[in-house]
C-alpha positions as CSV (number, residue, x, y, z in Angstrom):
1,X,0.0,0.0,0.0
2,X,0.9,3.3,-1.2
3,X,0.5,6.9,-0.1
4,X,-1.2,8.3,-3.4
5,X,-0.1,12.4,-3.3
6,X,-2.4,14.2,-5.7
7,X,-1.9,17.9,-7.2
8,X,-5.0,20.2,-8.0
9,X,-4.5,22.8,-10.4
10,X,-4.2,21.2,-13.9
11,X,-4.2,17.4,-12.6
12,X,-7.1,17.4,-10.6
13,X,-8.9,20.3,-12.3
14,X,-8.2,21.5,-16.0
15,X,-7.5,25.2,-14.6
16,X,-5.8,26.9,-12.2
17,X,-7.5,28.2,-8.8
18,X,-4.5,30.8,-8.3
19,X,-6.0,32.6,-12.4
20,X,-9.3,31.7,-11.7
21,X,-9.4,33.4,-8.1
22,X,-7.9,36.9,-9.3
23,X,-10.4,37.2,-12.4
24,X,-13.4,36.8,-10.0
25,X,-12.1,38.7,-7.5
26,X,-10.8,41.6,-10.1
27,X,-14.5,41.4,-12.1
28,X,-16.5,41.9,-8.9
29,X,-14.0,44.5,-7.5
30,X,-11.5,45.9,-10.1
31,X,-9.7,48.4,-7.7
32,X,-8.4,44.9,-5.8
33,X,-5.9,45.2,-9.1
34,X,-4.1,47.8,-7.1
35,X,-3.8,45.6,-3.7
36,X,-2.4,42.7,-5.8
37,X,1.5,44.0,-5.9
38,X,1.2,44.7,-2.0
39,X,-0.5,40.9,-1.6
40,X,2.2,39.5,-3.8
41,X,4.9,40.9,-2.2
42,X,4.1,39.5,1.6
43,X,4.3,36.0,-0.6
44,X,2.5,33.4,-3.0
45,X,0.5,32.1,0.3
46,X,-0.3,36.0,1.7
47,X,-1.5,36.7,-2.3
48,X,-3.9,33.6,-2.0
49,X,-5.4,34.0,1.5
50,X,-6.4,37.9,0.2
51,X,-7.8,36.3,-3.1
52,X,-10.1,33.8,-0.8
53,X,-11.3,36.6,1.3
54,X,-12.7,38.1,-1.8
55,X,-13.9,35.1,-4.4
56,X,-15.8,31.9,-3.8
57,X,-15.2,28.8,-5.9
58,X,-17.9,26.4,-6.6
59,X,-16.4,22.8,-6.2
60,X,-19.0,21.6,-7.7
61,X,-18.6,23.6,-11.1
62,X,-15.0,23.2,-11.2
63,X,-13.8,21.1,-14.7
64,X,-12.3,17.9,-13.3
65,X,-9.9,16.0,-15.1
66,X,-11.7,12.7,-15.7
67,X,-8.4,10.3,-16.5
68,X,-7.3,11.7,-12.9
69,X,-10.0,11.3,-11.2
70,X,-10.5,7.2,-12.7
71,X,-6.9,6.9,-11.8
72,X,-7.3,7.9,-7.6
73,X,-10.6,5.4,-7.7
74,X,-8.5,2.3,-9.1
75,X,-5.9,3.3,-6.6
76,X,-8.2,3.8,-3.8
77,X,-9.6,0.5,-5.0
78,X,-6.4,-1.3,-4.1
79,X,-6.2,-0.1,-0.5
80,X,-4.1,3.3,-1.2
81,X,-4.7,6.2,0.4
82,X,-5.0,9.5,-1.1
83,X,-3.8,12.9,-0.1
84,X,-4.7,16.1,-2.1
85,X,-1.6,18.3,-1.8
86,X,-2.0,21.5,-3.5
87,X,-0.4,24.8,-3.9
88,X,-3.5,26.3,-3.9
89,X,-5.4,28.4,-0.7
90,X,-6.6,25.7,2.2
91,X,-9.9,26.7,1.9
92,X,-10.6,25.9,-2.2
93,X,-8.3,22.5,-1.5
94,X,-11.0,21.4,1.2
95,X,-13.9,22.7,-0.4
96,X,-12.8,20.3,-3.4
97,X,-12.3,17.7,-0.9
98,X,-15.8,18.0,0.1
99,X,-16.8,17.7,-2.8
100,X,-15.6,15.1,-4.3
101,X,-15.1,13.1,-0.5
102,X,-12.2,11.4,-2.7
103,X,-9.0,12.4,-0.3
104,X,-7.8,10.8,2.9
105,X,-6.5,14.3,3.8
106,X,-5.5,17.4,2.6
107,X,-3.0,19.6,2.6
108,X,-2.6,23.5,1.0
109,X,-1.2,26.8,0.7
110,X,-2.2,29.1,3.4
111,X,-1.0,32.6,4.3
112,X,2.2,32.4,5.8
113,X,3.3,28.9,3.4
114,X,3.1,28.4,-0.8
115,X,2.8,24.2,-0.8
116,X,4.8,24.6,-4.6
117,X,7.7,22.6,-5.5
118,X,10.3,22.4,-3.3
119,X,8.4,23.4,-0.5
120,X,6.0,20.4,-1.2
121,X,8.3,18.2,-2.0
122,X,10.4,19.0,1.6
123,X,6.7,18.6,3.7
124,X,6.1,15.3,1.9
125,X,9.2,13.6,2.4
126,X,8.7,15.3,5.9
127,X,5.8,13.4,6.2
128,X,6.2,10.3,4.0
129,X,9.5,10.1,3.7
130,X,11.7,9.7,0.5
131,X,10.5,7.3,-1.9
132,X,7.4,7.0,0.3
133,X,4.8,8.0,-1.8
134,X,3.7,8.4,-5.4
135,X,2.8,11.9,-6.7
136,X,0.7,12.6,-9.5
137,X,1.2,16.3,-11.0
138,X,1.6,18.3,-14.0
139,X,4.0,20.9,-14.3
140,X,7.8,21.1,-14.4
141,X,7.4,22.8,-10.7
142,X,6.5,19.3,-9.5
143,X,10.2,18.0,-10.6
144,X,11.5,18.1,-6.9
145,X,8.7,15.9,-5.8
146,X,9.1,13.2,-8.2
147,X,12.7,13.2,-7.5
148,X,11.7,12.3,-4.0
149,X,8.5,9.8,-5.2
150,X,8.7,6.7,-5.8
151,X,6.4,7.1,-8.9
152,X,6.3,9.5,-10.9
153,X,2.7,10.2,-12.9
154,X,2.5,12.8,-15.5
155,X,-1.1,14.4,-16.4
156,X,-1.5,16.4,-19.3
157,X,2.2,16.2,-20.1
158,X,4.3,18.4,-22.4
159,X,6.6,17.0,-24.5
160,X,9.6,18.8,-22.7
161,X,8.3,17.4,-19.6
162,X,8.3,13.7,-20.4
163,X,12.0,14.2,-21.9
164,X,12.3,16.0,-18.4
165,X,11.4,13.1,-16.8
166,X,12.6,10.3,-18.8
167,X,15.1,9.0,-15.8
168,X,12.3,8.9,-13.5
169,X,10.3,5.8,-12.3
170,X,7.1,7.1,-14.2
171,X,3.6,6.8,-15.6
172,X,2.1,9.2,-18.6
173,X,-1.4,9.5,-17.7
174,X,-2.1,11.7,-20.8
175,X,-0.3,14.2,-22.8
176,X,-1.0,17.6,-24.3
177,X,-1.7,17.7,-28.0
């Protein structure tokens, strides 16, 4: 059995929560455009928990990635657990839990910490230790996890990103066209 670590924005969900939380908020409330520099430069995490404060996601509306989602139910099927683990603001990450009731646990972004690359990759081998979980993901920013996964599993996968991660113990889920 297997600790199954899954990403959210474009693995999970075919968009990004970080975009799609600064065009609501910036539609509803334009003059937030001039807060954003002062968000972003307290931090990624800081920039996030202001964005929360001021849009809502539906979980329910969100455009879920179908091959992923199929891929955690055979897991879960064979006794794995699975852990969302997201960059994204705690409180869209467990709203999605909810949601879905797919994840074992959760963990996110919040103000003071940005879960992104290394910085996720250092709290799951933290947690997990090296080689002590799988991690599915999408992005070249997810390179310092896999290094420290013992599976690799690529969704929606660039070209330069599988030659990225050729030397890696890996899986293509899909790739981009």
């Amino acid at each position: 059995m297997t600790t199954l670590i899954v990403d959210l924005d474009h693995t999970l969900i075919d968009t990004d929560l970080l975009y799609e939380s600064s065009i609501g908020a910036l539609k509803s409330k334009p003059w937030l455009l001039f807060m954003l520099p002062f968000w972003f430069g307290r931090g990624k995490g800081y920039l996030k928990h202001k964005l929360v404060q001021h849009f809502q996601i539906d979980a329910a509306k969100l455009p879920y990635n179908k091959t992923t989602i199929n891929y955690i139910k055979t897991r879960k099927k064979q006794g794995d657990k699975a852990i969302l683990a997201t960059a994204s603001h705690e409180f869209y990450a467990l709203a999605v839990e909810k949601h879905l009731a797919l994840f074992d646990d959760v963990m996110a972004s919040n103000k003071d910490f940005n879960l992104s690359g290394g910085n996720k990759a250092g709290k799951l081998v933290e947690r997990f230790g090296v080689k002590g979980f799988d991690y599915i993901g999408d992005h070249k920013r997810d390179i310092p996890v896999w290094e420290a996964a013992n599976l690799a599993i690529l969704v929606n996968a660039s070209k330069s990103l599988i030659k990225k991660t050729q030397h890696f113990n890996r899986l293509i889920l899909s790739k981009k066209n």
